[in-house]
C-alpha positions as CSV (number, residue, x, y, z in Angstrom):
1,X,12.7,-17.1,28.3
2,X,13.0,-13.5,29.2
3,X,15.2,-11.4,27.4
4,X,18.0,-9.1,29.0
5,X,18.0,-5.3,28.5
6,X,19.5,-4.9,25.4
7,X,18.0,-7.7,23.4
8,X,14.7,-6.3,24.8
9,X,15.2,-3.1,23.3
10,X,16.0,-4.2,19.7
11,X,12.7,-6.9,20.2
12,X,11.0,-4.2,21.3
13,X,11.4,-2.8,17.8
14,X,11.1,-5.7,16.1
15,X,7.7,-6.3,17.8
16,X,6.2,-3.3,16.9
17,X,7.2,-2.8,13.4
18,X,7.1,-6.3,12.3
19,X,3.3,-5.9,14.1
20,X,2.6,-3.2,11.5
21,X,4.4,-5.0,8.8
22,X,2.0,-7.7,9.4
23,X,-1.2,-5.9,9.4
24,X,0.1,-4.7,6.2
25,X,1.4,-7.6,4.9
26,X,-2.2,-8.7,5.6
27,X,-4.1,-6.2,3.5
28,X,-1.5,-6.5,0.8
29,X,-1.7,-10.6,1.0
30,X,-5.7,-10.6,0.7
31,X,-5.9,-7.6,-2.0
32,X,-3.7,-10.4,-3.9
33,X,-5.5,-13.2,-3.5
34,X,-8.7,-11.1,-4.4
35,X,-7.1,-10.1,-7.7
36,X,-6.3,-13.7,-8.3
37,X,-9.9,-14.8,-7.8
38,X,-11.2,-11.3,-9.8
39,X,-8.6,-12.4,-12.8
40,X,-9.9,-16.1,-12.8
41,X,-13.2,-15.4,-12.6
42,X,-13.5,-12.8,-14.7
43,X,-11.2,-14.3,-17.9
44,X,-10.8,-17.4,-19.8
45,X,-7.7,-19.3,-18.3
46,X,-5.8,-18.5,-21.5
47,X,-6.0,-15.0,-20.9
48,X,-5.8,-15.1,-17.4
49,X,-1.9,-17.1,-17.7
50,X,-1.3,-13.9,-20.0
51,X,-1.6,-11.6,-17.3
52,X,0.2,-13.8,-14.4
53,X,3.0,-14.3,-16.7
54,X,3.1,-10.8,-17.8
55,X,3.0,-9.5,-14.5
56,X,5.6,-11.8,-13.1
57,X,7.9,-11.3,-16.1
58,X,7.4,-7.8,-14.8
59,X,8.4,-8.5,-10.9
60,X,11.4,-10.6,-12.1
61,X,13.1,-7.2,-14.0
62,X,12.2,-4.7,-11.5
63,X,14.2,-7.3,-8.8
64,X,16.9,-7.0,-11.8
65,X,16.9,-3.8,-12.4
66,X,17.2,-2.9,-8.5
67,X,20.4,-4.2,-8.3
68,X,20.6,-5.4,-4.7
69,X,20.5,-1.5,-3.7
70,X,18.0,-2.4,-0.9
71,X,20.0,-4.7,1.1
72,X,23.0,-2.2,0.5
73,X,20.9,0.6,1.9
74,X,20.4,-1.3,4.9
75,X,23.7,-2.3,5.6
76,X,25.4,1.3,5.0
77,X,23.1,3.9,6.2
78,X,22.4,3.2,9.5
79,X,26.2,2.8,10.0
80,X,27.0,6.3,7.7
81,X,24.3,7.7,10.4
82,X,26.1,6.6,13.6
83,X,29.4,8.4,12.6
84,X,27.5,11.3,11.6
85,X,28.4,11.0,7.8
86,X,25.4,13.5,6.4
87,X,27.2,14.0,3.6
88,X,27.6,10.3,2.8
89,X,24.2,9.1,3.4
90,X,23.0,11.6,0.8
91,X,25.8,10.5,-1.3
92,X,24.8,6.9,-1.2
93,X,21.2,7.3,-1.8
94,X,22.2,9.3,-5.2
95,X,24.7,7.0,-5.9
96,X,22.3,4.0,-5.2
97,X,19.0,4.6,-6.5
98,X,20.3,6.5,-9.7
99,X,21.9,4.1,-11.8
100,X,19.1,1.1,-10.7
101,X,16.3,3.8,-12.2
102,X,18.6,4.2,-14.9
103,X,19.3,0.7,-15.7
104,X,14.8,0.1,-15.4
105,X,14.4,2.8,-17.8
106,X,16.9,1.3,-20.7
107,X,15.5,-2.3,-20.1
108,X,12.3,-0.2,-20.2
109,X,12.7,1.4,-23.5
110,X,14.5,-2.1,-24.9
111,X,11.6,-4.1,-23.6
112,X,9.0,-1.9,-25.8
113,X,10.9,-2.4,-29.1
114,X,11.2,-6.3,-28.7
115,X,7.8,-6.9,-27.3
116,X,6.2,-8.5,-30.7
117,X,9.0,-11.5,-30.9
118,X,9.3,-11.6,-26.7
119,X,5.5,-12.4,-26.5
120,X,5.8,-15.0,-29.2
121,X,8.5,-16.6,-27.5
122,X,6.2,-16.1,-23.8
123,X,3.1,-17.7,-25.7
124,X,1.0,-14.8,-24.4
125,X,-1.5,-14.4,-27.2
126,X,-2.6,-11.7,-29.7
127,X,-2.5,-9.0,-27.8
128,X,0.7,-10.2,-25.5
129,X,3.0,-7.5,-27.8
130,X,0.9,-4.9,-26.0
131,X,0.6,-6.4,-22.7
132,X,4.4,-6.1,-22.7
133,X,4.6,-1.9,-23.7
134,X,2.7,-1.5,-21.3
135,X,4.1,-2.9,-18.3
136,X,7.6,-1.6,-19.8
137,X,6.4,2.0,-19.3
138,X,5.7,1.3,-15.4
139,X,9.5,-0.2,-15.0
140,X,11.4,2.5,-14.0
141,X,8.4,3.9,-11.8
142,X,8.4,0.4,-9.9
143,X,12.0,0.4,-8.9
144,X,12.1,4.3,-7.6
145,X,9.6,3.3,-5.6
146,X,10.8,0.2,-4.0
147,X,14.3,1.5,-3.8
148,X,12.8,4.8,-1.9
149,X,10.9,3.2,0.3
150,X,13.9,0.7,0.7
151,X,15.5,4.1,2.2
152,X,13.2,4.4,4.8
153,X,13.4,1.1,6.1
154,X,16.7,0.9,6.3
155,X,16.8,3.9,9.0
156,X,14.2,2.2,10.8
157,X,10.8,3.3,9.5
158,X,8.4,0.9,8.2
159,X,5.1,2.4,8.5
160,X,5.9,4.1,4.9
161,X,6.5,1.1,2.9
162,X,2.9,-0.4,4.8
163,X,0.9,2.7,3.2
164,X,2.4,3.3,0.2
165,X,3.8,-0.8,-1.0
166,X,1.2,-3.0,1.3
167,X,-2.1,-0.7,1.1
168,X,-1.8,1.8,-2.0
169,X,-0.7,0.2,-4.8
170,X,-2.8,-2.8,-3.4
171,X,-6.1,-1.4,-3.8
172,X,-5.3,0.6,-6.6
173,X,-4.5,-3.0,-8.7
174,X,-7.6,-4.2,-7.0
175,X,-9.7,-1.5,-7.9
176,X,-8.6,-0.9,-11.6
177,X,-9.1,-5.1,-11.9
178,X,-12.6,-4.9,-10.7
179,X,-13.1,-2.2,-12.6
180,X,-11.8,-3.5,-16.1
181,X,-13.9,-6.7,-15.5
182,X,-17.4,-4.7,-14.8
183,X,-16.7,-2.7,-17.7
184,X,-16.4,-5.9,-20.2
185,X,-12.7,-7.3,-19.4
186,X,-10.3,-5.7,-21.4
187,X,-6.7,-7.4,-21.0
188,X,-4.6,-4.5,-22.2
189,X,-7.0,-2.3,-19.9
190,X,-6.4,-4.9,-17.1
191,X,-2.6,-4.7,-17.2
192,X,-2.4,-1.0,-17.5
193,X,-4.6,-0.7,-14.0
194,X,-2.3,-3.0,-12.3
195,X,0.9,-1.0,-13.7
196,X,-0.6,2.4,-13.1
197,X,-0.4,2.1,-9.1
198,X,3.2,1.6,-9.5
199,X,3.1,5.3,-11.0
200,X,1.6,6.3,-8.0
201,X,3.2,4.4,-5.8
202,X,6.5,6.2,-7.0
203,X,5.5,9.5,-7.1
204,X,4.4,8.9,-3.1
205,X,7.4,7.7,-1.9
206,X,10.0,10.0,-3.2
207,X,7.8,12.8,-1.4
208,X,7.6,11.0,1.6
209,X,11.5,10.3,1.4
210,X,12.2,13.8,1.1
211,X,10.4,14.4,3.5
212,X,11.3,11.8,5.9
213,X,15.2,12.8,5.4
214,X,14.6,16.1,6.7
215,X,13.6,15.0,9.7
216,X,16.4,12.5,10.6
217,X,18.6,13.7,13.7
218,X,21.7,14.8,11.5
219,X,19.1,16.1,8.7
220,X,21.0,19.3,8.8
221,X,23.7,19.7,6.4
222,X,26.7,18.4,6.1
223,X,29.6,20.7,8.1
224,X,32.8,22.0,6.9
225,X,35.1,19.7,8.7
226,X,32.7,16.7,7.4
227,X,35.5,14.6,4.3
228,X,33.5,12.5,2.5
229,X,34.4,8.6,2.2
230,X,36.4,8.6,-1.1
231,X,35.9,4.8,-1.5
232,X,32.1,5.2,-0.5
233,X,31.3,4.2,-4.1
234,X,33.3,1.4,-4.4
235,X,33.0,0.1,-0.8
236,X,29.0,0.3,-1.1
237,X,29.0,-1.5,-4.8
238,X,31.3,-4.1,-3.7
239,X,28.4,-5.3,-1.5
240,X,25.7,-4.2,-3.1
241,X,26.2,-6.4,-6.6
242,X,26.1,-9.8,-5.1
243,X,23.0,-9.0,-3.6
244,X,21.7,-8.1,-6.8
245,X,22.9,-10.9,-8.8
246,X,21.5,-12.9,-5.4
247,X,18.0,-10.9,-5.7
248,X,17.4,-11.8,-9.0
249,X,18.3,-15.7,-8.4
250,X,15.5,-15.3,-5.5
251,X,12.9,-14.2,-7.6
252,X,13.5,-16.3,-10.3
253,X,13.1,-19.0,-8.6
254,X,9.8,-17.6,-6.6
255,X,8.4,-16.3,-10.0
256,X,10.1,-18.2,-12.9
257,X,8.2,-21.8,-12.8
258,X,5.5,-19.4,-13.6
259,X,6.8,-18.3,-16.9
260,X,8.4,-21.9,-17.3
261,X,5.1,-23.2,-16.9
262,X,3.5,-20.7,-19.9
263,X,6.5,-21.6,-22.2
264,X,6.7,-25.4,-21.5
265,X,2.8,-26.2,-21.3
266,X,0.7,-23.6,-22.2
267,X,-0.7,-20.4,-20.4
268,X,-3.7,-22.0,-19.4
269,X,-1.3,-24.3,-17.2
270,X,0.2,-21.0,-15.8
271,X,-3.4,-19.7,-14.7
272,X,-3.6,-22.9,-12.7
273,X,-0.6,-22.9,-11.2
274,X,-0.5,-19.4,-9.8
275,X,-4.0,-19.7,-8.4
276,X,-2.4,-23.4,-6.7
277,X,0.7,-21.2,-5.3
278,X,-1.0,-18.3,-4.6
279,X,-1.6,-19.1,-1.1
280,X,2.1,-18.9,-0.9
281,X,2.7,-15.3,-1.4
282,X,0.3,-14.3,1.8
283,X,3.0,-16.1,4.2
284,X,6.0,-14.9,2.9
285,X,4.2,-11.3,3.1
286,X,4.0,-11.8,6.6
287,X,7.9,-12.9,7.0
288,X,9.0,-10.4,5.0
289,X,7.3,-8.0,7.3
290,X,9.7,-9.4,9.7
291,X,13.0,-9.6,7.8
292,X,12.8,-5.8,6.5
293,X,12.2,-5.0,10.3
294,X,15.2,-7.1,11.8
295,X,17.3,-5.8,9.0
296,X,18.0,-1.8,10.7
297,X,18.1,-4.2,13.7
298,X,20.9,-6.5,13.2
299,X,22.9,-3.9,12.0
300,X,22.6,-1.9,14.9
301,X,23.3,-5.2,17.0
302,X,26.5,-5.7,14.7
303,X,27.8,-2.3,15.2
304,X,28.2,-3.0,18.7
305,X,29.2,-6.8,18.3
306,X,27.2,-7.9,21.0
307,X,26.3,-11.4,20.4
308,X,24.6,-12.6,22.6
309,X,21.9,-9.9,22.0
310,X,21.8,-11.0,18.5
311,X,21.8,-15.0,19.4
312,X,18.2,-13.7,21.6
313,X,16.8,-11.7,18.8
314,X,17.7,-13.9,15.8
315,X,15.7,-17.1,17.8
316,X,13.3,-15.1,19.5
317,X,12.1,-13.4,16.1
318,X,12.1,-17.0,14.2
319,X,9.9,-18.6,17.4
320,X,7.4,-15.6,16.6
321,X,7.8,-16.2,12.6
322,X,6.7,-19.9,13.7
323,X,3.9,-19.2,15.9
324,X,2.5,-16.5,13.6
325,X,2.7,-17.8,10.1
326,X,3.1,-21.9,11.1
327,X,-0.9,-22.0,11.0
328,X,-1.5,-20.5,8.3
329,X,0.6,-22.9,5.9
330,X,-0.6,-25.9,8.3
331,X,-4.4,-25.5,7.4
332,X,-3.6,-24.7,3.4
333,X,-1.6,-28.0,3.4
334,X,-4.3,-30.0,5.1
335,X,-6.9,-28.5,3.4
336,X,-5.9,-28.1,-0.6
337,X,-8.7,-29.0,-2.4
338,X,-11.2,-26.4,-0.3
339,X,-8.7,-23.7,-1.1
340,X,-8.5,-24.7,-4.5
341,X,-12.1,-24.1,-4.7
342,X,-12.4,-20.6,-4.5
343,X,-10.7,-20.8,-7.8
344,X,-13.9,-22.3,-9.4
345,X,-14.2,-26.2,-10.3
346,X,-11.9,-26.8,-12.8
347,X,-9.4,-25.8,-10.0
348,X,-10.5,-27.7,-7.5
349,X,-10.6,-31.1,-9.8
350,X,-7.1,-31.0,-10.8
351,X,-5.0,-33.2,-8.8
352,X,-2.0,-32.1,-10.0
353,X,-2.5,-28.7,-8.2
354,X,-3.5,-30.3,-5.4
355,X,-0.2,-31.9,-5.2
356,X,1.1,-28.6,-5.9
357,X,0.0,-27.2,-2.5
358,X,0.9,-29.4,0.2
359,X,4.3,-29.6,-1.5
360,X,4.5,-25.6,-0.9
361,X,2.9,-25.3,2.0
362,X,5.0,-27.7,3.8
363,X,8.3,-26.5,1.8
364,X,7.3,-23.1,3.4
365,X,7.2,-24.5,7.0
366,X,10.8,-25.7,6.5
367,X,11.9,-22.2,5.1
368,X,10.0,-20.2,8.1
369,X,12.0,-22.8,10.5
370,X,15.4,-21.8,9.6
371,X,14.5,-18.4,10.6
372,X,16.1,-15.3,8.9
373,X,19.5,-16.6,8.0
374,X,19.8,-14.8,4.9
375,X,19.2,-11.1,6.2
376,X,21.2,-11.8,9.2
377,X,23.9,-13.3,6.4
378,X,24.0,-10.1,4.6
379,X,23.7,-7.4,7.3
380,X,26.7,-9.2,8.5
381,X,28.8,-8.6,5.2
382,X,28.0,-12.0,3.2
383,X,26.8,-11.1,0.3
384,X,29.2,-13.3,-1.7
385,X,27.7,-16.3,0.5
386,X,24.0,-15.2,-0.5
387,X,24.5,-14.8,-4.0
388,X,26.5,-18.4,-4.5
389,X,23.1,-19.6,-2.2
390,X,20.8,-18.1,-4.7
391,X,22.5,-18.8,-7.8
392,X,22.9,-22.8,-6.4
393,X,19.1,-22.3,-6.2
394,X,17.9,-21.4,-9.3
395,X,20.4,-23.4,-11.0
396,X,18.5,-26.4,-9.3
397,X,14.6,-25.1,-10.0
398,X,15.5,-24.4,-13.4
399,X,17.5,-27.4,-14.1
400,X,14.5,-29.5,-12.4
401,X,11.6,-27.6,-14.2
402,X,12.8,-28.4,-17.7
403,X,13.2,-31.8,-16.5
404,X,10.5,-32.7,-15.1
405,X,7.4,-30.5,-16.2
406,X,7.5,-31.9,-19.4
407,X,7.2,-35.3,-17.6
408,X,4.8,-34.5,-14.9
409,X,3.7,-31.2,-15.1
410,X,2.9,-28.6,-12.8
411,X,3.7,-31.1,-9.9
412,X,7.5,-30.7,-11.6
413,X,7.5,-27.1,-10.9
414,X,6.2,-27.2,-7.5
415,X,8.6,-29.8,-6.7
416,X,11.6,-28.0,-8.0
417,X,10.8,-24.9,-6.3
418,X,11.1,-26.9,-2.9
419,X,14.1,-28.7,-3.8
420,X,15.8,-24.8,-4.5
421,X,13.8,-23.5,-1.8
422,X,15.4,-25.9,0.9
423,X,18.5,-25.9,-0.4
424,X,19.3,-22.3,0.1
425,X,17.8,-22.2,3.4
426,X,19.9,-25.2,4.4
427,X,23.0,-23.6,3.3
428,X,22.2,-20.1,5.2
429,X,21.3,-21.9,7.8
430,X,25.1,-23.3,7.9
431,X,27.3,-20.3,7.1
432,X,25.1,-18.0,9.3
433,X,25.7,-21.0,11.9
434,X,29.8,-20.7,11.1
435,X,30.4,-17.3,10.1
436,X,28.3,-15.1,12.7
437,X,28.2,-17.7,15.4
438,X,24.4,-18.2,15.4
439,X,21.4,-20.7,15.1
440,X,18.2,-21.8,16.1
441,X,18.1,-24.7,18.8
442,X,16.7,-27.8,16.7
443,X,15.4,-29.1,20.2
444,X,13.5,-25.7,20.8
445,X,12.3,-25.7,16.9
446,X,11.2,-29.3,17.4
447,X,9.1,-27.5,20.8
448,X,7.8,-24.8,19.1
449,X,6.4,-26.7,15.7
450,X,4.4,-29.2,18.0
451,X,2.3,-26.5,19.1
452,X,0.3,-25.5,16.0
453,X,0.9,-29.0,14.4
454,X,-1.0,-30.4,17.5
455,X,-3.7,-27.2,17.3
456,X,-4.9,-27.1,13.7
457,X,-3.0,-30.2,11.7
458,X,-4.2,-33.0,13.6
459,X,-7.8,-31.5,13.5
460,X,-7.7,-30.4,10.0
461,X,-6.2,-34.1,8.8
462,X,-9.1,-36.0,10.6
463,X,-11.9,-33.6,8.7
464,X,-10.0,-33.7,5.3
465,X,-9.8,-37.5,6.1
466,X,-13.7,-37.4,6.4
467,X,-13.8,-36.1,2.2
468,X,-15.8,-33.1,4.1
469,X,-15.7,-29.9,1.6
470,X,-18.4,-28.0,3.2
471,X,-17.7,-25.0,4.0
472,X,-19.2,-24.6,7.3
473,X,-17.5,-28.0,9.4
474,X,-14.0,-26.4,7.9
475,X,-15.0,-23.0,9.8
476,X,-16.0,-25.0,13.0
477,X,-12.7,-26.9,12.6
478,X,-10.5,-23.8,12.3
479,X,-12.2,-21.3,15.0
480,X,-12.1,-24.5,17.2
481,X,-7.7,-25.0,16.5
482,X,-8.1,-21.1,16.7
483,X,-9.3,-21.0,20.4
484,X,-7.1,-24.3,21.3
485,X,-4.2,-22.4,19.8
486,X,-5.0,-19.0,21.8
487,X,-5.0,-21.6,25.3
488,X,-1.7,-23.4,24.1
489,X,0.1,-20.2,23.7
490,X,-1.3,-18.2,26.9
491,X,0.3,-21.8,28.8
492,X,3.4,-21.7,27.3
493,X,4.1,-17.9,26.8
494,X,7.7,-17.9,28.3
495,X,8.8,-20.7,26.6
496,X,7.6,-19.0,23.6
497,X,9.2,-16.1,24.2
498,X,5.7,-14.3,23.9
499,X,5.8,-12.4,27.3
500,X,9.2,-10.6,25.3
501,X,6.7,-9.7,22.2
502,X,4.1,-8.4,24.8
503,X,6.1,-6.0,26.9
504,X,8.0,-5.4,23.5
505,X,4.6,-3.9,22.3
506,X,3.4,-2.0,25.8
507,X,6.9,-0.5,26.2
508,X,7.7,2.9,24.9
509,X,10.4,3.3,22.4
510,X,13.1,4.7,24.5
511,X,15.8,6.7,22.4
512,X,19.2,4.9,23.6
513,X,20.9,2.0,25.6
514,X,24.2,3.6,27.0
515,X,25.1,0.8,28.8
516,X,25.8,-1.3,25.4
517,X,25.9,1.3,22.6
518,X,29.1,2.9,21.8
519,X,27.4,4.8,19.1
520,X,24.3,6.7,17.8
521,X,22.9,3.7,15.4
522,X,20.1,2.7,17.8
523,X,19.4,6.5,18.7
524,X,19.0,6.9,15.1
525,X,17.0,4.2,14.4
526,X,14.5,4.8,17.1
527,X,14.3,8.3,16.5
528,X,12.7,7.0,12.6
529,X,9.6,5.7,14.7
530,X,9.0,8.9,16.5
């Protein structure tokens, strides 16, 4: 399938920053497993659970505290942009990031003078009271940066969230890590390396903001005749909450089970099943490298309400999402008890995290099949539909974790997770599919999942059927469904849309399409990758 002239243009951004995402999301994904292996190897498991839940308690109130002002950012200022608004888009990045740093920083100061009786309650040890401080000093730092960086994105620049969110603050945490652990392994020490780069990390991307802003194609300042939107505020908070209150349900139920796992069993539990879901995180790295490029993107698309452009981009970018990531999550799932080795023994010998992973890994194939419904549902306007999606979620992955861990343990968890996991895609999938007109063929789904299924599945089932561990017939196996894959896709590179992603990358950025835009929105956003 070739795609016309305008959907080419938006692929052709999609292709290239969603390229860069990826090589990001891929230094980001493997500094995380690193720190994984560097925290397991290097502590007792009890300690070890500390940390993960400590961290993750961490991730869960920044997502809080950041109130849905990314998805806002990308819906508004694009459009503020494309009828010249200066004085608005300032306006909404004060009146957006403000109060969520605001918010972080009384959570922040609340967060240090309950720590004692919250780490009692967590389970996280002796020195969990201190573990706590610490990460509440690096809360408001966390969200300025995300929300910045958030900024960028949303005019179209991604590069700056790859070297400050995927690359600095990943080897930064790596670094301090190693660093801790070859000095003698220090907890505290440990926690306050990994909140540090988020110190950094913020002081980065407000510069780089600034600076970024100044260089935008109505950078100057606002002129006289300029009247600012008087229902700005309201208009972009009306939005903007939902998504927060949606946000929050998403991480909880990506990052909760973890805590549920330390309150319900113990945080040894919680040390095994992050390093059993940690493959996880790597793929939906690599997706979300996607999503925050197609989200300037569809809201270019929707300023012009040209449909059919966003029926080709919406299925073209989830056959790439399959064709990239799909292999990935195959060979994890046929292969769990290898990739629970590099955990250590103990790891590897526990069946119940081996039941843990193929249940992700083939919950995550579903998810990566429905494509992304849930940006597409809130660049077009639905954030009520999102947040009742999420909520419905982590309603159901709560509801099932304190019902079944206790029963069966980590294998609970993991199998409440798919159940909310598939359920919100399932009902994105629908409203995106009612509301905005637009869905993935199941027959052409069906087409493109035989590929890699036949490439590295069948292979890797017939070696893991063999009880084979060794490390070297697994490499053999996999550069083997590697070159087999590379053959596959060269033969069926139109049907896969893969001649698109090729001339998307070769082409040049060109600066506007006057043929089908009515406004300045894609001018603007390609102007953000000059």
């Amino acid at each position: 399938m070739t795609a016309d002239a305008p959907a080419a243009h938006h692929l052709g951004h999609v292709a290239r920053g969603g390229l860069l995402g990826l090589a990001g999301s891929g230094i980001a994904a493997v500094g995380a497993f690193a720190l994984a292996l560097v925290v397991t190897r290097g502590f007792d498991a009890e300690t070890a659970g500390s940390f993960f839940a400590t961290t993750t308690l961490f991730t869960l109130l920044a997502t809080a505290c950041g109130l849905g002002v990314d998805a806002g950012l990308a819906r508004f200022l694009l459009r503020l942009e494309a009828r010249s608004a200066v004085h608005d888009v300032r306006r909404t990045l004060r009146l957006a990031i403000g109060p969520a740093v605001v918010v972080a920083s009384l959570l922040a100061l609340v967060g240090t003078l309950v720590a004692g009786p919250l780490a009692g309650l967590l389970g996280l040890g002796a020195e969990g009271d201190r573990l706590l401080r610490v990460v509440a000093v690096a809360l408001p730092f966390a969200v300025a940066a995300d929300l910045c960086l958030a900024a960028t994105r949303a005019l179209g620049r991604i590069r700056t969230t790859v070297g400050v969110d995927r690359i600095l603050r990943t080897v930064v945490q790596l670094g301090t890590a190693a660093l801790v652990v070859a000095l003698g392994g220090d907890p505290v020490l440990l926690v306050a390396g990994w909140a540090a780069a988020y110190l950094l990390s913020a002081v980065v991307a407000v510069v780089l903001l600034r600076r970024f802003l100044a260089t935008r194609p109505t950078g100057s300042p606002a002129s006289p005749e300029e009247t600012p939107d008087p229902d700005l505020a309201r208009s972009f908070w009306s939005f903007t909450w939902p998504r927060g209150v949606a946000g929050l349900a998403q991480a909880s139920v990506q990052k909760a089970d973890i805590v549920l796992v330390a309150v319900l069993l113990s945080p040894a539990h919680a040390a095994l099943y992050t390093a059993a879901t940690r493959f996880v995180a790597v793929g939906q790295m690599a997706n979300q490298a996607i999503y925050q490029v197609l989200q300037p993107r569809f809201t270019a698309i929707l300023i012009t309400e040209d449909r059919s452009t966003l029926r080709t981009v919406f299925g073209v970018s989830t056959t790439w999402g399959m064709v990239l990531i799909w292999p990935f999550y195959l060979l994890v799932a046929c292969s769990p008890v290898l990739y629970l080795s590099l955990f250590g023994d103990s790891y590897a010998d526990a069946t119940s995290a081996v039941v843990v992973v193929v249940v992700m890994a083939l919950t995550m194939l579903v998810s990566i099949a429905s494509g992304p419904v849930d940006t597409l549902l809130l660049m077009a306007g639905r954030s009520g539909l999102s947040m009742t999606n999420a909520l419905v979620a982590v309603a159901l992955d709560i509801g099932l974790c304190l019902l079944l861990l206790p029963r069966i343990g980590i294998a609970g968890a993991a199998i409440a997770w798919a159940a909310a996991v598939v359920t919100r895609s399932g009902l994105a999938f629908w409203q995106v599919r009612r509301h905005v007109g637009v869905s993935p063929q199941p027959g052409h789904l069906l087409g493109v999942a035989l590929v890699p299924v036949t490439c590295f599945a069948l292979p890797a089932l017939a070696l893991s059927a063999s009880g084979s561990t060794a490390v070297l017939p697994w490499a053999a196996v996999t550069l083997a469904s590697v070159v087999a894959y590379a053959v596959a896709l060269r033969a069926l590179r139109a049907r896969l849309s893969l001649d698109d992603l090729v001339a998307a990358v070769r082409r040049r950025p060109t600066p506007v399409l006057p043929s089908t835009s009515p406004t300045s929105a894609q001018e603007l956003a390609c102007a953000s990758e000059r």
